[in-house]
C-alpha positions as semicolon CSV with decimal commas, in nm:
position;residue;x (nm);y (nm);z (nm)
1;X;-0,308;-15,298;-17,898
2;X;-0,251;-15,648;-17,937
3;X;0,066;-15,887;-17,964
4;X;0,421;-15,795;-17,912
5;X;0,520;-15,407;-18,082
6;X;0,840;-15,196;-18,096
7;X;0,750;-14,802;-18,197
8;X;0,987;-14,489;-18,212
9;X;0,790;-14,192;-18,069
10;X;0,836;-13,848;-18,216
11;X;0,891;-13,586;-17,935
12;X;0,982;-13,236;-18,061
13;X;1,160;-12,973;-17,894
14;X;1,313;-12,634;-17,982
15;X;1,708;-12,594;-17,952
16;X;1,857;-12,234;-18,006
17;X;1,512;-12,151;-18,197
18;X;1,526;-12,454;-18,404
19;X;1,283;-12,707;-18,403
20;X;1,401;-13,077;-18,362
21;X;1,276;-13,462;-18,256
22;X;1,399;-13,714;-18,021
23;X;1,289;-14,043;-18,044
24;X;1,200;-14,260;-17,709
25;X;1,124;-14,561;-17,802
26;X;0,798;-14,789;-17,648
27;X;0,784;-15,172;-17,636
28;X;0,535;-15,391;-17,555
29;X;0,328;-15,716;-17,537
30;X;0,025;-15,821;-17,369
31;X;0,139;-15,786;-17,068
32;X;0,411;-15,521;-17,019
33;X;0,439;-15,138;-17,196
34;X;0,846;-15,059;-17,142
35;X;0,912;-14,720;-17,256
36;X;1,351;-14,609;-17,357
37;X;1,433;-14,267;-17,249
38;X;1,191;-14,006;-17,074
39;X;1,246;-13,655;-17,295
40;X;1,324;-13,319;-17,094
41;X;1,137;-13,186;-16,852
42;X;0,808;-13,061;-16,924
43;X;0,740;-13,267;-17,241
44;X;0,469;-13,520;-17,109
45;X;0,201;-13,338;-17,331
46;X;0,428;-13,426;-17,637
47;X;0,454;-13,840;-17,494
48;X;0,082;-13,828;-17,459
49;X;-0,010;-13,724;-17,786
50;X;0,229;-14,008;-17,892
51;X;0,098;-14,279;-17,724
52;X;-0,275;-14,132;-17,831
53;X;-0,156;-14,185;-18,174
54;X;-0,055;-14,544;-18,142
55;X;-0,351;-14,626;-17,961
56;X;-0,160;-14,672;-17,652
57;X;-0,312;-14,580;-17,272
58;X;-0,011;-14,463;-17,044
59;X;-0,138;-14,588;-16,727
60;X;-0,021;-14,949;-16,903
61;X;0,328;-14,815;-16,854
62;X;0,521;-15,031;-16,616
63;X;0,879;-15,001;-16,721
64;X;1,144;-14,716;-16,819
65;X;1,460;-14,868;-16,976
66;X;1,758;-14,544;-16,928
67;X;2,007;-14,603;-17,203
68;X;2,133;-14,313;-16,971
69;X;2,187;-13,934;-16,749
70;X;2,229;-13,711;-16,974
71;X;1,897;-13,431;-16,936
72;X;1,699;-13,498;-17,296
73;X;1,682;-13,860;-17,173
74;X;1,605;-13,821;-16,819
75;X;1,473;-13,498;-16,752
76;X;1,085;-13,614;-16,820
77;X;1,133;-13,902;-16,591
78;X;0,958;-13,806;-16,266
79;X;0,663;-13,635;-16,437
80;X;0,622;-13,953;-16,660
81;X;0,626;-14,216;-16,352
82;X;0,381;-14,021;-16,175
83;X;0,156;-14,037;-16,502
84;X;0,116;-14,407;-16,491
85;X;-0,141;-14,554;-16,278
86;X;0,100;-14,789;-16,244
87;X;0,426;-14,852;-15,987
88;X;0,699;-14,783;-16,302
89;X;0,978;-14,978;-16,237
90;X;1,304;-14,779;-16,359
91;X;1,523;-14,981;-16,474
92;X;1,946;-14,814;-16,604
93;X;2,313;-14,948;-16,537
94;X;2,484;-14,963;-16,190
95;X;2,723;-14,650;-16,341
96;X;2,419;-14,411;-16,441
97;X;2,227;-14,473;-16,126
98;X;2,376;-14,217;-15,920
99;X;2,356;-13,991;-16,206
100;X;1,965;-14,006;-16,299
101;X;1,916;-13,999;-15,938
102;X;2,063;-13,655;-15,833
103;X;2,357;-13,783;-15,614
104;X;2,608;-13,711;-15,842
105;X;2,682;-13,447;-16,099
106;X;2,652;-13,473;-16,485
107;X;2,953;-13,671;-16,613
108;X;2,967;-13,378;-16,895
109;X;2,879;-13,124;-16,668
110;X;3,207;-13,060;-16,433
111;X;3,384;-12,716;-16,312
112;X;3,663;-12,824;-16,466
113;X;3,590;-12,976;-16,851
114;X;3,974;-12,964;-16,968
115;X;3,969;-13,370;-16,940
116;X;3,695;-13,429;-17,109
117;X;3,744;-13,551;-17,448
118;X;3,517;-13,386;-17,700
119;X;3,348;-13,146;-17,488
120;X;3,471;-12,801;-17,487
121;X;3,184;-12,632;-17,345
122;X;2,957;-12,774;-17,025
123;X;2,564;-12,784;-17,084
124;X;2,343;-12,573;-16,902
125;X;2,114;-12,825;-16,736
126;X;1,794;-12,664;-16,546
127;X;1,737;-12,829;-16,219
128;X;1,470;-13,091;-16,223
129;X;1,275;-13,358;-16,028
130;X;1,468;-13,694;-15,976
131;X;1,322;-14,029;-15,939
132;X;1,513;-14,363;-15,766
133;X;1,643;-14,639;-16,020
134;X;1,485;-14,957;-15,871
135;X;1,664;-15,223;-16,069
136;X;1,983;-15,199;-16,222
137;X;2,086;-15,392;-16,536
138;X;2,446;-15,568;-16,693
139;X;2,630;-15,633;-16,988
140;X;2,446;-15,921;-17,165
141;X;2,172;-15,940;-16,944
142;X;1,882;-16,038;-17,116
143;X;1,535;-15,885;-16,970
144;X;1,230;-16,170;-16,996
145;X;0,987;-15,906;-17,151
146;X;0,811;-15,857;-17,502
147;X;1,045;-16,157;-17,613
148;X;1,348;-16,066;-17,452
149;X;1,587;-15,782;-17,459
150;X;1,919;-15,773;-17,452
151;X;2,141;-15,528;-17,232
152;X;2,445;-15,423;-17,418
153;X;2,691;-15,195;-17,212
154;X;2,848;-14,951;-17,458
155;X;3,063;-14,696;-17,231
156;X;3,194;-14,371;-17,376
157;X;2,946;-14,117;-17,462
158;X;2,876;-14,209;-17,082
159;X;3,021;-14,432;-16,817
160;X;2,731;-14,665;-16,817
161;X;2,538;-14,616;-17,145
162;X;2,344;-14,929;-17,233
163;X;2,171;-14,989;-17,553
164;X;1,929;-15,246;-17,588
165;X;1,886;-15,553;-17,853
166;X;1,466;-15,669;-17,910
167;X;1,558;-15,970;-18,035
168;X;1,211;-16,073;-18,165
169;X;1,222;-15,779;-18,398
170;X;1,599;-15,776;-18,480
171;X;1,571;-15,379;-18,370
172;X;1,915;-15,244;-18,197
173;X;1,766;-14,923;-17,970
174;X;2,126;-14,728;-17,956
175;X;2,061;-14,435;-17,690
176;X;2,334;-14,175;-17,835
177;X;2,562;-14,452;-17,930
178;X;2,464;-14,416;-18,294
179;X;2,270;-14,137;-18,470
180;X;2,107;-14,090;-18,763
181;X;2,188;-13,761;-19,021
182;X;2,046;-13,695;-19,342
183;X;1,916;-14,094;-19,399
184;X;2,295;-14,205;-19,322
185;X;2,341;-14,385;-18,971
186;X;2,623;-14,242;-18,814
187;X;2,912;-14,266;-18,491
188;X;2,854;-14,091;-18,131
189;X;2,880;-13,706;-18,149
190;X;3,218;-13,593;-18,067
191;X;3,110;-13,248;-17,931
192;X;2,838;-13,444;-17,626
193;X;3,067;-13,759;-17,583
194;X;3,261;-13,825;-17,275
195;X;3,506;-14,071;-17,429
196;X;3,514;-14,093;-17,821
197;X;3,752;-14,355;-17,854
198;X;3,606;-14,563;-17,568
199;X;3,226;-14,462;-17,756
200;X;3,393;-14,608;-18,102
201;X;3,501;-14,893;-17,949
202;X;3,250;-14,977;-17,788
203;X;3,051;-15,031;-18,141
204;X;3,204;-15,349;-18,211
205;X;3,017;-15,521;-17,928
206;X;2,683;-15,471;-18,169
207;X;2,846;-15,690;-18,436
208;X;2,741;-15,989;-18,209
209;X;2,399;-15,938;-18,298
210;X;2,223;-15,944;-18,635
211;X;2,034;-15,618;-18,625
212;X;1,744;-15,508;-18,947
213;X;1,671;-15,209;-18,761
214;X;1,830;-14,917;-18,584
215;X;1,625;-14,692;-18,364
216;X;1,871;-14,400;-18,243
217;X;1,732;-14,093;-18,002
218;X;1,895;-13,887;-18,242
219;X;1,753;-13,913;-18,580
220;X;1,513;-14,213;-18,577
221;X;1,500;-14,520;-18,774
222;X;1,744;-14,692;-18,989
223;X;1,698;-14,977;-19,218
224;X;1,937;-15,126;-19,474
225;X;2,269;-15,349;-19,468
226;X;2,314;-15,239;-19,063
227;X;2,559;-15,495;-19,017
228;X;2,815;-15,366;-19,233
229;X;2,780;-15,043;-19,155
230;X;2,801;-15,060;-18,769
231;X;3,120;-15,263;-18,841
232;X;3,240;-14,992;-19,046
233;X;3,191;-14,747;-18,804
234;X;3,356;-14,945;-18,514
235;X;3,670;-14,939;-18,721
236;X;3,682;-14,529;-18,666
């Protein structure tokens, strides 16, 4: 592994029988391996065949970037971290940290849903080990690693959901802010969003950046005219 590299990882996982991929994403460069998004629990098998595949070792992992709480993104944290044979710094937005650390709740998990918009029904989230955030991020911070990345708060599907800009690759990493269906990119998911219209507005803050690829959890890569798109989806 040599130079600076941006690579979508292909994790499957069974839902209601059906067999389906999320997509953590790894970064690196010479120095640092930054992985987006841990999985569920008990998938660390499934990362390690990934990083086999690209040639990657794990214990160069030294970084996990949280777009943010919710369980497919956060679940696999712990047992990742304590893969690496290195400290792994965790790295999220002030909002999600008391979320991906176990001192508060789910956001989309309450006794009473009625108020949140777009989610009629509350997931049901097995418990699972927790691990501290040690550094917390803001909007339009830009991280000094693999050639700098750029923190883009986009609240709605959660309080603090981030995604993140790789400038030297002109690659937007959108968390569940976008997805991808059937080779079209596509808004937040209205039936797991907190906030739809805060989620949809939250879209035009990527039309400051000129993005040629979209990595989303939630379908993989898209490539094509993402500018206009993304602006056309930030309209609603």
């Amino acid at each position: 592994m040599h130079g600076t590299g941006i690579a979508p990882l292909d994790i499957p996982f069974k839902l209601n029988g059906n067999l389906m991929i999320i997509h953590p994403v790894l970064i690196w460069d010479e120095e640092t391996l930054i992985m987006v998004d841990a999985g569920f629990p008990g998938q660390l098998p499934a990362f390690g065949r990934e990083l086999e595949r690209l040639d990657i070792s794990l214990d160069r992992l030294d970084k996990i970037i949280v777009t943010h709480h919710d369980w497919d993104h956060i679940g696999g944290l712990a047992e990742i971290v304590s893969a690496s044979a290195r400290d792994v710094e965790v790295v999220a937005h002030e909002l999600e940290r008391p979320f991906i650390q176990g001192d508060k709740m789910f956001v989309k998990k309450r006794e009473d849903s009625s108020d949140i918009k777009g989610a009629p029904t509350k997931p049901q989230i097995q418990p699972f080990a927790r691990v501290k955030v040690n550094r917390v991020v803001t909007d339009g911070e830009v991280l000094p690693y693999c050639g700098g990345i750029t923190v883009i708060h986009t609240p709605g599907h959660t309080p603090g959901h981030i995604c993140l800009y790789h400038k030297e690759s002109r690659t937007l990493i959108t968390g569940d802010a976008l997805n991808v269906a059937d080779g079209n990119l596509i808004g937040p998911n209205p039936l797991y969003t907190h906030d739809l219209e805060m989620a949809t507005e939250s879209l035009k803050k990527l039309s400051l950046f000129h993005i040629e690829t979209v990595i989303c959890y939630h379908g993989g890569l898209f490539q094509g005219d993402v500018d206009t798109r993304i602006a056309e989806l930030a309209k609603g």
